[in-house]
C-alpha positions in Angstrom: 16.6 85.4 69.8 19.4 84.6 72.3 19.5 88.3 73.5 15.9 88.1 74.1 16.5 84.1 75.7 19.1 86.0 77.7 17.3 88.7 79.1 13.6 87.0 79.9 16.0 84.4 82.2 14.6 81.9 80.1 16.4 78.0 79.6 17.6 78.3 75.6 17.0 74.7 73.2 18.8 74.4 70.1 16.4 72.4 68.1 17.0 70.9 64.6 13.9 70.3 62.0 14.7 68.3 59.3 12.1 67.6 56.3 10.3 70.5 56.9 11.1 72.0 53.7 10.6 68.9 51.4 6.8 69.0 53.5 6.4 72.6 53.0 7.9 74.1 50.1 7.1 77.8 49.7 5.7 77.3 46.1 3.3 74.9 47.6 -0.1 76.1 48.7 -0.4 73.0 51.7 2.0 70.6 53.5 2.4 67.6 51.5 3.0 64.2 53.7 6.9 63.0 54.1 9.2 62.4 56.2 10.2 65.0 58.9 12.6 64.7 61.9 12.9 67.1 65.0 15.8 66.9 67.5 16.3 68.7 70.9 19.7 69.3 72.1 20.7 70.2 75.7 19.3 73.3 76.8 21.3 76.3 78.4 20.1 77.1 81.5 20.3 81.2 83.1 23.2 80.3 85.2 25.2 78.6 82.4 24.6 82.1 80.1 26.4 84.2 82.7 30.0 83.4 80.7 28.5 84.3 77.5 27.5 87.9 75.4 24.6 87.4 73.2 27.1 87.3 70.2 29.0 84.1 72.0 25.8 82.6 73.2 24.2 82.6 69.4 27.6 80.9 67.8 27.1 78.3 70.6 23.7 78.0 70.0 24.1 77.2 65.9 27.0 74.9 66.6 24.4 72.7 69.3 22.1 72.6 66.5 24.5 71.4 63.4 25.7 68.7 66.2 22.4 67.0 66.1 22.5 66.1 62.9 26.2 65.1 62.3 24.8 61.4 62.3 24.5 61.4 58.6 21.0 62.8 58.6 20.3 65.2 55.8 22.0 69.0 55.9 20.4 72.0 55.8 20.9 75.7 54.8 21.5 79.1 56.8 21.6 81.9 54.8 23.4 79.4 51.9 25.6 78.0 54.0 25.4 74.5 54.2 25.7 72.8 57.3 
């Protein structure tokens, strides 16, 4: 998604759901009510990407997003990793 983010000259914003799987579980059918959080981070404007591949830019991306929820706000997965 950064590559495309990159080439549209678009503004990039990590953003960080938390909850939306205890709402949504994939077994379920509907959304069931809890709980669920969304943060933005800074966003990373055209001229800021010129320093960055899309390889570099994605990394930076991912560690924006796990910094929004270093507050002690529940962790979540990416591709079993746990963040």
């Amino acid at each position: 998604m950064t590559a495309a983010g990159m080439k549209a000259g678009a503004t990039i914003v990590p953003v960080r759901i938390d909850g939306a799987y205890r709402a949504w579980p994939r077994h379920r059918k509907w959304p069931w009510p809890t709980a669920t959080t969304v943060r933005y981070g800074p966003g990373v404007s055209p001229e800021q990407m010129s320093g960055y591949t899309p390889q570099s830019l994605s990394e930076e991306m991912r560690a924006r997003v796990v910094a929004l929820g270093i507050d002690g706000t529940p962790t979540f997965y990416i591709n079993g990793r746990r963040y």
